[in-house]
C-alpha positions in Angstrom: 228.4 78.7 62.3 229.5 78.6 66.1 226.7 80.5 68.5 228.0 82.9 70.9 225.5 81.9 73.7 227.0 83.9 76.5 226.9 86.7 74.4 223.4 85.8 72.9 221.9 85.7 76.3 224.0 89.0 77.5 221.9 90.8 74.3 219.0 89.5 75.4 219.2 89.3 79.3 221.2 92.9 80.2 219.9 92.4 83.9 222.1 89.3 84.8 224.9 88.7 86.2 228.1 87.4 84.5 228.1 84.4 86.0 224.2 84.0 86.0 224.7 83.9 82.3 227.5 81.4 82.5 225.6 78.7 84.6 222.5 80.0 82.4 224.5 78.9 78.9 224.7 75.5 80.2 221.4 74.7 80.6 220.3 75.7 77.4 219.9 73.7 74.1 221.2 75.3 71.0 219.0 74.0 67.9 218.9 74.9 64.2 215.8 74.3 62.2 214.9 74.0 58.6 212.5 76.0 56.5 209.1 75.5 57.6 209.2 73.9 60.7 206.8 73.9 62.8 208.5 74.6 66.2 205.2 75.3 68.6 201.9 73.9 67.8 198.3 75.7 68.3 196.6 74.2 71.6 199.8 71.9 72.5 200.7 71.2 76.0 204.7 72.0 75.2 207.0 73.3 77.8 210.1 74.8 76.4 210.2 78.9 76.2 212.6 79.8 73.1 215.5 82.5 72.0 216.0 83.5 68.5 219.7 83.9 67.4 219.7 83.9 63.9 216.6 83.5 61.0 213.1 84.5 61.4 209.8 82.6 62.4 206.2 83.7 61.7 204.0 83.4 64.7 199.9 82.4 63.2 196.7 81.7 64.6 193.3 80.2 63.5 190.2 82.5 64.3 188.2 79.9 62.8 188.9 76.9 61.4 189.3 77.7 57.8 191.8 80.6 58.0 194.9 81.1 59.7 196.2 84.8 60.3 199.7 86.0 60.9 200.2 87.6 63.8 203.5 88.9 63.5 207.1 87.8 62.2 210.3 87.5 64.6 214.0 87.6 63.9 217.0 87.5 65.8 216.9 89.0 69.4 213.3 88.3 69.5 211.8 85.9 72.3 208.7 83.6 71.7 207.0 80.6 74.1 206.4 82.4 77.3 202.7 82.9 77.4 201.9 79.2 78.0 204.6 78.9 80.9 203.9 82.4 82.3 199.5 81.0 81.8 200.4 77.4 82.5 198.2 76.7 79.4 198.6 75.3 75.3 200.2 77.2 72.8 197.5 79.9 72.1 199.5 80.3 68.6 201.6 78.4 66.3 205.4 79.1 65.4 206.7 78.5 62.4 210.0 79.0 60.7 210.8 80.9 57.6 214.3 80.0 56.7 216.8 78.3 58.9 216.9 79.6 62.1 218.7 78.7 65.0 217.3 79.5 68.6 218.4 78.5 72.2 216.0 76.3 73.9 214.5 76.7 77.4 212.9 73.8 79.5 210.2 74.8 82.0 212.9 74.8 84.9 215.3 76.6 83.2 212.7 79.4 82.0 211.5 79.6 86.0 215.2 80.1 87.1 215.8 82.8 84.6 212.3 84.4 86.0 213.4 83.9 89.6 217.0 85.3 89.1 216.0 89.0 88.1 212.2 90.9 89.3 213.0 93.7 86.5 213.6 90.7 83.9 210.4 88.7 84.8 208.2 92.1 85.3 209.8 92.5 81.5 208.8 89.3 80.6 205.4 89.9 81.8 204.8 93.4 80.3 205.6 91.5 77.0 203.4 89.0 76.7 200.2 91.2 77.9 201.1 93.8 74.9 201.2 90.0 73.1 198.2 89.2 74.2 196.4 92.7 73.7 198.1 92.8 70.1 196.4 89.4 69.5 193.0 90.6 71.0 192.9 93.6 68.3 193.6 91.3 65.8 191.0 89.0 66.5 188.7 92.1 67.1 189.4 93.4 63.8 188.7 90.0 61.7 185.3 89.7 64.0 184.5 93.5 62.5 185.3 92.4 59.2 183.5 89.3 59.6 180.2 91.0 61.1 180.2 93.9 57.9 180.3 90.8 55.8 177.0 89.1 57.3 175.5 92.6 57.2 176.2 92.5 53.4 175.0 89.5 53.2 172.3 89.8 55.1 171.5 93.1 53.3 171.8 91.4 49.9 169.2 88.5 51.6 166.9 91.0 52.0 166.9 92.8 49.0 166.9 90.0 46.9 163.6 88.6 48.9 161.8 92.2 48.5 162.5 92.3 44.8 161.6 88.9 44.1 158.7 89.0 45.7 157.4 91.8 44.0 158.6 90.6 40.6 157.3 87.8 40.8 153.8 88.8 42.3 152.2 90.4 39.1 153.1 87.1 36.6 151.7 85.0 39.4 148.9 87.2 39.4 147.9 86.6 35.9 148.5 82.9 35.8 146.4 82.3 38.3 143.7 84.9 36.5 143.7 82.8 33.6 143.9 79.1 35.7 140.3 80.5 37.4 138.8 81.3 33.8 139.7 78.5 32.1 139.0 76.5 35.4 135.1 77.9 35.4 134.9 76.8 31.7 132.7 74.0 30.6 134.6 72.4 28.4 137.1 72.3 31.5 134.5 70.8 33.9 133.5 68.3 31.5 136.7 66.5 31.2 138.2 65.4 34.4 142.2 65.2 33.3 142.1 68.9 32.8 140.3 69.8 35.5 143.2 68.0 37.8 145.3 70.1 35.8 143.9 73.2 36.0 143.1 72.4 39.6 146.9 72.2 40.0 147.9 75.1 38.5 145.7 77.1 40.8 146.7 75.6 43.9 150.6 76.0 43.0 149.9 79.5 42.0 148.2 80.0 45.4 151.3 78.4 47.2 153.7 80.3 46.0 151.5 83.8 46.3 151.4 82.6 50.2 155.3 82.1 50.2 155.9 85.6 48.4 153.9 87.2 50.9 155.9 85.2 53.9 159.0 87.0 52.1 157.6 90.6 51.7 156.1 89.9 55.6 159.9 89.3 56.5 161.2 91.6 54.8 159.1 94.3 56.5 160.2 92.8 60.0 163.9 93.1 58.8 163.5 96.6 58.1 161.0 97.3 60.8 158.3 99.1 58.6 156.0 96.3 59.4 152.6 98.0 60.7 150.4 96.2 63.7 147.0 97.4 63.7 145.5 97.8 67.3 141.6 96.3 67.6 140.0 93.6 70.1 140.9 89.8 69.0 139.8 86.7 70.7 142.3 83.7 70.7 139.7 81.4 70.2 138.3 82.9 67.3 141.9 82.4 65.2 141.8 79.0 67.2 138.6 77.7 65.4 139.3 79.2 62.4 142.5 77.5 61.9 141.1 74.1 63.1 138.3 74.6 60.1 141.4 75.5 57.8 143.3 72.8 58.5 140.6 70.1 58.8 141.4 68.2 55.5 145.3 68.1 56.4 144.9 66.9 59.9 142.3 64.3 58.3 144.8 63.1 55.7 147.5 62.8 58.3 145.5 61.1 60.9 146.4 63.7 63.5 144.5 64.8 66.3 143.8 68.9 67.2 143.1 69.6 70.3 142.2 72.9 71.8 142.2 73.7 75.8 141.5 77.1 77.4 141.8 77.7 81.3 140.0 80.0 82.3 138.5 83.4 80.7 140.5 84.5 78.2 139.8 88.3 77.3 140.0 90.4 74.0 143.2 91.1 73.3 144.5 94.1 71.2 146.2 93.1 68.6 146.9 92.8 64.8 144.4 89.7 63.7 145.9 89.5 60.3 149.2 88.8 62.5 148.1 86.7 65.2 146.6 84.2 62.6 149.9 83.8 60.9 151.6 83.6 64.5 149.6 80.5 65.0 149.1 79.5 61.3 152.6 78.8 60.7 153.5 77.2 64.6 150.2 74.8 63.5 152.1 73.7 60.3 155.5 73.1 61.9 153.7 70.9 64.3 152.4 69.6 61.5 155.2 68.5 59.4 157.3 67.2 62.7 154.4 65.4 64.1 154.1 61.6 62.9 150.7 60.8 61.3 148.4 59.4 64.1 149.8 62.3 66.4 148.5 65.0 68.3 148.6 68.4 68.5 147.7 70.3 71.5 147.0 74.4 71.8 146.5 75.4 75.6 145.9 79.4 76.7 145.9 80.9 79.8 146.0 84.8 81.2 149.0 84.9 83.2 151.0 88.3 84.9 154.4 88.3 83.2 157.4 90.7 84.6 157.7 94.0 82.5 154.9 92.7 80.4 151.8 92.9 82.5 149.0 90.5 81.9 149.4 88.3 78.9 147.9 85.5 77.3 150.3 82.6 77.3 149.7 80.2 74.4 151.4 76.7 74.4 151.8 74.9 71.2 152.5 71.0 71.9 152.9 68.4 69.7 154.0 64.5 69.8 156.7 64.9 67.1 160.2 63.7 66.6 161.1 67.3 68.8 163.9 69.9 67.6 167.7 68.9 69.0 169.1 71.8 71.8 171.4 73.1 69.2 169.0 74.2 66.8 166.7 75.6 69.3 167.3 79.2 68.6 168.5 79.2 64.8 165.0 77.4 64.0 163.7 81.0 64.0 166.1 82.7 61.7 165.4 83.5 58.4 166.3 80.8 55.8 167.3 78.2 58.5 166.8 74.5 57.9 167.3 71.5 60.1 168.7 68.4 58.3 169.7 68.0 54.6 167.2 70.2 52.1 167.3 67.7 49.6 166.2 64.9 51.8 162.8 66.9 52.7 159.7 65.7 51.1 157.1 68.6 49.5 154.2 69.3 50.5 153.0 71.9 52.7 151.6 69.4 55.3 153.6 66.4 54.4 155.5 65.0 57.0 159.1 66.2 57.3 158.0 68.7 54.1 160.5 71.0 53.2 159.2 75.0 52.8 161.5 78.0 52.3 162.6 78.7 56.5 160.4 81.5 57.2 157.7 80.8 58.8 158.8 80.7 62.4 161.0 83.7 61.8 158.1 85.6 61.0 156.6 84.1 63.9 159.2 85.4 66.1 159.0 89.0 64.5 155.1 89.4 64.8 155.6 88.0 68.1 157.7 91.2 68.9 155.8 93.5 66.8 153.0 93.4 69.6 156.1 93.2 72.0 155.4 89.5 73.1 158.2 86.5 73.3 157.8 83.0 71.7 160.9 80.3 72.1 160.7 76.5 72.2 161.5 73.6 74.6 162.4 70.1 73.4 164.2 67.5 74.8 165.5 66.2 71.6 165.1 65.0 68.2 164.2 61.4 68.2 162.5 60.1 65.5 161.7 56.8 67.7 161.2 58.0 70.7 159.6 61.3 69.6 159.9 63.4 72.8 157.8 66.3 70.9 158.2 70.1 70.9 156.5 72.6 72.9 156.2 76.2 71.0 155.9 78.9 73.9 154.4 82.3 73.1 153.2 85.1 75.5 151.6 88.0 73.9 150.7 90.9 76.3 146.8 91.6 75.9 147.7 95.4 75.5 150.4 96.1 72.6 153.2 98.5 74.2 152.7 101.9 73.7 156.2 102.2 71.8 155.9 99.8 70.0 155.5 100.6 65.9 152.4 99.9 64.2 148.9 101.9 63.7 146.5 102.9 66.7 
């Protein structure tokens, strides 16, 4: 079928003259395409601006890189290719064509002539592609919403399951590990060393897994912000010693040295001590795990004056481990998050690399908060020859904010 282009461009173009549109129809390239062509390519450099005259295209865009949304369909009359002439930039979307359709072509000159020629055509052309470009803002605003009620779900769901599974869970537990302690106090038990390692077993994997069910109901009351921080003095180096004497047979076994610096005075502090061990607990196991055998392990504290905090005690936790890369810096202190493949950690609770359920340094990060403190980490990398190390920051203010939650 012949194209009319004069008349094509007249229908499209009212503003020009009658012999723009002649010397206009001569520059142009009048090109069918088949079904399902793609004509303009998402993130191309591509030049040419295009006029539909008969058939329909469908104009898409990835928000991510799994899905690809329509944006809109357009037939004959409609106009598609300016933004990235008008923005000298790529295709922000792709174009692709329904059933055969036939459009007149524009290369960059041509397009800039046909601007140039007509102020109430180009202010036109304008107007169009920012209603384009606000049209395609709403969309992706709308998949974002839709995207963030999802997480919530999810997130929701997370949490549910964690509260009810822990609690579920809690009173079997309880009476395993009942039964493990009488049989384990029996002499029959004592007198014969295989079952003894057995029962021995069975208590300490009972008592793991009650420590991980409380992580979970400890997170969940963070999530949901019913976790309560009692208010009385505690001394840093108190939880300090304590958790060297706790964790005296794994640093042995590991051949890792603990060391423990304090400059200057360090006051009381109010705070939650049930807390602020677990704070510390759980920072002295990741070093743990990331730390090489042979390492060491540094905690230094100081009082320092901190902007909209007021004095603090600033608590450094270094270590001579394989570090944390930049990119998981942040997500190391969300819930659930792991770094590397699961199934390639080892077990163990103190076991180098060993794997655990990702939430201890979130609840780190929320009883950090609770007492309205800050913890984050700097590394320079993950280098598992190298080992550049990781330093675990935490200030905790030695007064707890008056609005924050907890008992007084």
């Amino acid at each position: 079928m012949e194209v009319d282009v004069v008349g094509t461009l007249r229908a499209a173009f009212p503003d020009l003259e009658n012999d723009a549109l002649e010397k206009l129809s001569g520059l142009v390239r009048c090109t069918t395409y088949p079904p399902d062509t793609l004509i303009c390519k998402e993130g191309a450099y591509e030049y040419v601006f295009y006029l539909i005259v008969r058939g329909t295209v469908a104009i898409t865009k990835h928000f991510d890189s799994q899905n690809e949304r329509v944006l809109r369909h357009s037939t004959a009359g409609d106009f598609f290719g300016e933004m990235a002439l008008i923005q000298d930039e790529p295709r922000s979307a792709n174009v692709r064509t329904i059933d055969d359709t036939t459009v007149l072509e524009f290369d960059r000159e041509v397009f800039e002539h046909l601007m140039a020629s007509s102020p109430n055509l180009a202010w036109r052309m304008v107007r169009t592609t920012f209603d384009r470009l606000r049209s395609n803002d709403q969309a992706a605003l709308s998949d974002l919403r839709d995207a963030l009620q999802t997480l919530q779900r999810l997130d929701r769901a997370k949490l549910d399951f964690i509260e009810i599974a822990a609690h579920e869970l809690r009173t079997p537990l309880t009476v395993i590990q009942g039964y493990a302690d009488v049989l384990r106090s029996d002499t029959r038990i004592q007198a014969d060393s295989n079952l003894r390692t057995v029962i021995d077993g069975v208590v300490n994997g009972t008592a793991r897994l009650h420590d991980v069910m409380n992580r979970m109901l400890d997170i969940s009351k963070i999530d949901t912000e019913t976790l309560q921080v009692s208010r009385v003095p505690v001394l840093l180096q108190s939880v300090f010693t304590e958790l060297k004497h706790d964790f005296q047979d794994a640093l042995a076994e590991r051949n890792l040295t603990l060391l423990i610096k304090q400059i200057g005075e360090i006051p009381f502090m109010e705070a939650d001590p049930n807390l602020v061990y677990k704070i510390f607990y759980h920072l002295l196991i990741n070093a743990i795990k990331y730390t090489p055998d042979g390492g060491t392990i540094t905690i230094t504290c100081w009082v320092t004056e901190v902007e909209g905090m007021g004095r603090a005690v600033a608590v450094v936790v270094e270590d001579t481990g394989i570090g944390i890369d930049q990119r998981h810096q942040k997500a190391i202190f969300e819930k659930f998050y792991q770094i590397g493949e699961v199934a390639l950690h080892s077990s163990g609770k103190t076991s180098f690399k060993g794997g655990g359920p990702g939430l201890g340094l979130a609840l780190v990060k929320g009883a950090v908060e609770a007492h309205g403190g800050m913890v984050w980490v700097e590394s320079r990398g993950c280098d598992e020859e190298t080992l550049p190390g990781s330093a675990f920051k935490v200030l905790l203010p030695l007064r707890i904010p008056d609005n924050m939650s907890g008992e007084s």
